[in-house]
C-alpha positions as CSV (number, residue, x, y, z in Angstrom):
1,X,82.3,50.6,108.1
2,X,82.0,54.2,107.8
3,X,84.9,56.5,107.9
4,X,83.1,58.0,111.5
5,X,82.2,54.4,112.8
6,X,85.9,53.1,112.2
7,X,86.5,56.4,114.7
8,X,84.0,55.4,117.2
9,X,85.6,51.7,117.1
10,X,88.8,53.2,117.9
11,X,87.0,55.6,120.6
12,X,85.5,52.6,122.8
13,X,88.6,50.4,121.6
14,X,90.9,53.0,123.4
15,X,87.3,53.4,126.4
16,X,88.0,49.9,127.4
17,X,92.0,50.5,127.7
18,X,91.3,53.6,129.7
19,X,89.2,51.8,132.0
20,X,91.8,49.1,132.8
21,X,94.5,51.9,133.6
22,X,91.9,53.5,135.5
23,X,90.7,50.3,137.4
24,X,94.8,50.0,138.1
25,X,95.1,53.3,139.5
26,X,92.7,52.8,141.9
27,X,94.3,49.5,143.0
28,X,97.5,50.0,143.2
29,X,96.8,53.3,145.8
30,X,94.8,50.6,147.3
31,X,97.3,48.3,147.7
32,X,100.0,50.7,148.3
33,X,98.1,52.2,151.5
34,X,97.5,49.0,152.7
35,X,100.7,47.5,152.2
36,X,101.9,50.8,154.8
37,X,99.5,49.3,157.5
38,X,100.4,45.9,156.5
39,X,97.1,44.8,154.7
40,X,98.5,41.2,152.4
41,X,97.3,42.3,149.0
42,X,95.2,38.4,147.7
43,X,96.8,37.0,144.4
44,X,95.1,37.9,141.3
45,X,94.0,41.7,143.0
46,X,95.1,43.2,140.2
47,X,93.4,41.4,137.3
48,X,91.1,44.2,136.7
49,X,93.4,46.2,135.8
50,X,95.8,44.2,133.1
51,X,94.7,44.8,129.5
52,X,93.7,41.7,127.7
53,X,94.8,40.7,124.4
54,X,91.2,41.3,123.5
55,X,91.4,44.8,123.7
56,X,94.5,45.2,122.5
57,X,93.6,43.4,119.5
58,X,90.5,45.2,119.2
59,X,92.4,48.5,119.1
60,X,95.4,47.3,116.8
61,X,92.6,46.5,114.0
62,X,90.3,49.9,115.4
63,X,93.8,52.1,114.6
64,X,94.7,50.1,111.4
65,X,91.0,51.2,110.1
66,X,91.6,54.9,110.9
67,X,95.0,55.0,109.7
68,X,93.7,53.6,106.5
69,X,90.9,55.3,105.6
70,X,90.3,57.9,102.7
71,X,89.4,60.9,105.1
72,X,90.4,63.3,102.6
73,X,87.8,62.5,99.9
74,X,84.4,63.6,100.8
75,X,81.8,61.0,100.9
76,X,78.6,63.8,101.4
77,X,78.0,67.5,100.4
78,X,78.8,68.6,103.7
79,X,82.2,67.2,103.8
80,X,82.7,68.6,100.7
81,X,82.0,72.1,101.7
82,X,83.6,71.8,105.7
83,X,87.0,71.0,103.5
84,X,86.0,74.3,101.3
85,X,85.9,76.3,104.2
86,X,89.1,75.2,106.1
87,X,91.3,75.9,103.2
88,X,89.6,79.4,102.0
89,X,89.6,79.9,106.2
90,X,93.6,79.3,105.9
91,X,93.8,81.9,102.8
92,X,92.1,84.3,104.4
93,X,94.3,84.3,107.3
94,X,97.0,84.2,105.0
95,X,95.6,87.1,103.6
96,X,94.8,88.7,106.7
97,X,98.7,89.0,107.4
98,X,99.5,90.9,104.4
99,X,96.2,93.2,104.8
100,X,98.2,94.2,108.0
101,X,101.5,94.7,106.6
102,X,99.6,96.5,104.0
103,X,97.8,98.6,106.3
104,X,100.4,99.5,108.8
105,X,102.4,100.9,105.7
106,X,99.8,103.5,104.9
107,X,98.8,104.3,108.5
108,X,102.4,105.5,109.3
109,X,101.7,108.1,106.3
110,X,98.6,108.7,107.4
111,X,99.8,109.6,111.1
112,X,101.3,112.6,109.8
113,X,98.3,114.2,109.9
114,X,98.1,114.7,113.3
115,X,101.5,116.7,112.9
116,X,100.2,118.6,110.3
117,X,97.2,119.8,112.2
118,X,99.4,121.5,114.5
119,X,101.8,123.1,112.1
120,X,101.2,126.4,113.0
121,X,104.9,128.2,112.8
122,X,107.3,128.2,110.6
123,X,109.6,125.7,112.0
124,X,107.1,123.0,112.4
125,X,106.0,123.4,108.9
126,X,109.6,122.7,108.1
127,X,109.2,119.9,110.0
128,X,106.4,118.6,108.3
129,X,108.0,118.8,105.1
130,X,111.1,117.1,106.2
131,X,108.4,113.9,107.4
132,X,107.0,114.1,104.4
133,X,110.4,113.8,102.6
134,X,110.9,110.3,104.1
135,X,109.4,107.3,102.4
136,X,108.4,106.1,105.9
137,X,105.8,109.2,106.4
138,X,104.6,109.1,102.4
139,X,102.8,107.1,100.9
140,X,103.3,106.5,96.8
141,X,101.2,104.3,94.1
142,X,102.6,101.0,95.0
143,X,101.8,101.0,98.7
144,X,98.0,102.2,97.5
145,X,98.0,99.1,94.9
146,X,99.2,96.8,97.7
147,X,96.7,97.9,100.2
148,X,93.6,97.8,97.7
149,X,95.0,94.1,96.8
150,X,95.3,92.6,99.7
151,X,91.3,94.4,101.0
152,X,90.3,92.5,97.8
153,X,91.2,89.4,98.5
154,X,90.5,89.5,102.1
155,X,86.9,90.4,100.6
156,X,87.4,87.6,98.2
157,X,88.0,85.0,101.3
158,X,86.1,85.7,103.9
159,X,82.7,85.7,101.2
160,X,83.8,82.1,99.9
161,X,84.9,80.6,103.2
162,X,81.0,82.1,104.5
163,X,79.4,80.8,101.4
164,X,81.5,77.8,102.3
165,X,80.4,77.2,106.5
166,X,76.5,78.2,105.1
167,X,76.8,75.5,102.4
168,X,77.6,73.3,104.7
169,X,75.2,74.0,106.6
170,X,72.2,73.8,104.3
171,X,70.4,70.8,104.6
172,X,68.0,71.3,101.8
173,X,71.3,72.4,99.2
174,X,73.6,69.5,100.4
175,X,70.9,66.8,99.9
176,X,70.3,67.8,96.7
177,X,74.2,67.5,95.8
178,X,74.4,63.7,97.5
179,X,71.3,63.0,95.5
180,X,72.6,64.3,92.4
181,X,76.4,62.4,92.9
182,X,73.9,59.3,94.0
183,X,71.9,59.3,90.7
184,X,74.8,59.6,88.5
185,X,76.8,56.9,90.8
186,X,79.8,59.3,91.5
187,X,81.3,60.2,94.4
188,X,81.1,64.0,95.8
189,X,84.5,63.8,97.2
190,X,85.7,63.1,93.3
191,X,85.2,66.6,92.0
192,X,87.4,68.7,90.3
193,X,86.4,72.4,90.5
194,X,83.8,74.4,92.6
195,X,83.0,78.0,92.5
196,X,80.7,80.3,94.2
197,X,79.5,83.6,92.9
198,X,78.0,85.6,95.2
199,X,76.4,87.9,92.5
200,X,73.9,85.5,91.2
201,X,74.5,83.2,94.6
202,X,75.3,80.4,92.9
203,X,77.9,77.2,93.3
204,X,79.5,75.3,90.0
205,X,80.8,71.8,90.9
206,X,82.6,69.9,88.2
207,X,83.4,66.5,88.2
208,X,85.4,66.1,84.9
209,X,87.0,62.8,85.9
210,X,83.4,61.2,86.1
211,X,81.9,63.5,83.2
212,X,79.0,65.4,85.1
213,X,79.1,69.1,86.3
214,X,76.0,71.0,87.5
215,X,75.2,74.5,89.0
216,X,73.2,75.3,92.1
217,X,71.3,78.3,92.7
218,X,70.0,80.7,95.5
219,X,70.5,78.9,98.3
220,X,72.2,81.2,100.6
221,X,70.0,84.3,99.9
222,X,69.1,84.2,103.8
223,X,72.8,84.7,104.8
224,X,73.8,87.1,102.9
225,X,75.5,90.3,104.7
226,X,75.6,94.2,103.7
227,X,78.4,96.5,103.9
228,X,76.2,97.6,106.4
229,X,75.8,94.7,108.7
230,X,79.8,94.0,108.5
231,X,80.9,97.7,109.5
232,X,78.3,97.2,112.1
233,X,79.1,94.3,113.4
234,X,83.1,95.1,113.1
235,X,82.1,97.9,115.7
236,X,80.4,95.3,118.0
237,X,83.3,93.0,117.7
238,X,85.7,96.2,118.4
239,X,83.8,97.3,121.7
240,X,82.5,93.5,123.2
241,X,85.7,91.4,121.7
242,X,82.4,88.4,120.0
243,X,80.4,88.9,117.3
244,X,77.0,90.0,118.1
């Protein structure tokens, strides 16, 4: 069995339960309605509804399969690349958070300006220099290096976990990886490294443990997205709260 047909046994295993329970309820408002007008419910009414130790048997093996089996290894490309894209998905909301810490620390500097734009007497230009004065209202080297770290990697995260989702996505590349593993009787799930650049679109998966590595190349050349299309579709997201 099949990591996803060990979950379907455990589906209908868990279906038939459900039916019994459901069969129950319906028998027991039955019986409970007519007991009130004094309907005599007949011996054995209820049988539908008891779970057999068939079912509960097939269950106990059904949940003893699931429990048991390797999910975490990939068996096929796309497996491989779906767990790619959760955890670079979880590091970019990771990074996400300190892009915001990041960015509210510069934006309370950058405020001042509207301050400063109507600083037209004396005392408010005194005023002005006294924000300034304040750490809060300034902004020095470090917060710039933090801000321009964290846009990095949020950059750096949200083009992998992308590269990731259109990997997996990509009949024609993720057939070509199962082949590949198939040939050299490996398993995908096995590997050891994988990178994606997106300057020459390409993906590097290592297997070191089994002794084969290969590259593969220009695959995702139709998803690829501008600075452009992202501001643009930023704006969209902005105004209609979905991505156009």
């Amino acid at each position: 069995m099949t990591g996803q047909e060990k979950i379907d046994y455990l589906i209908s295993s868990l279906g038939a339960i459900k039916n019994r329970v459901t069969d129950n309820g319906y028998h027991t408002v039955g019986a409970v309605g007519y007991a009130a007008l004094g309907g005599v419910v007949v011996d054995d009414a209820f049988d539908d509804g008891l779970i057999t130790q068939e079912e509960l048997d097939n269950y106990l093996e059904a949940k003893d399969l699931v429990t048991t089996h390797d999910y975490a290894t990939a068996t096929t490309a796309q497996q491989l690349f779906t767990q790619e894209y959760t955890a670079a998905m979880n590091d970019l909301d990771e990074a996400l958070t300190v892009l915001t810490e990041a960015t509210g620390e510069i934006m309370a500097a950058v405020n001042v300006m509207e301050t400063a734009a109507t600083a037209d007497t004396s005392p408010e230009q005194e005023a002005l220099q006294g924000l300034l004065a304040q750490d809060d209202y300034s902004i020095d080297q470090s917060e710039v290096d933090a801000y321009n770290q964290a846009v990095a990697q949020v950059e750096n995260y949200a083009q992998q976990a992308g590269a990731f989702m259109a990997a997996a996505n990509n009949t024609e590349l993720t057939a070509s990886i199962d082949s590949y593993a198939t040939q050299n009787n490996f398993l995908v799930g096995n590997y050891t490294a994988i990178t994606y650049t997106q300057s020459v679109d390409e993906f590097v998966i290592n297997w070191d443990n089994d002794g084969f590595g290969s590259g593969w190349q220009g695959y995702l050349e139709e998803d690829m997205k501008t600075a452009a299309e992202i501001y643009a579709a930023g704006e969209y997201v902005e105004e209609y709260g979905t991505m156009p």
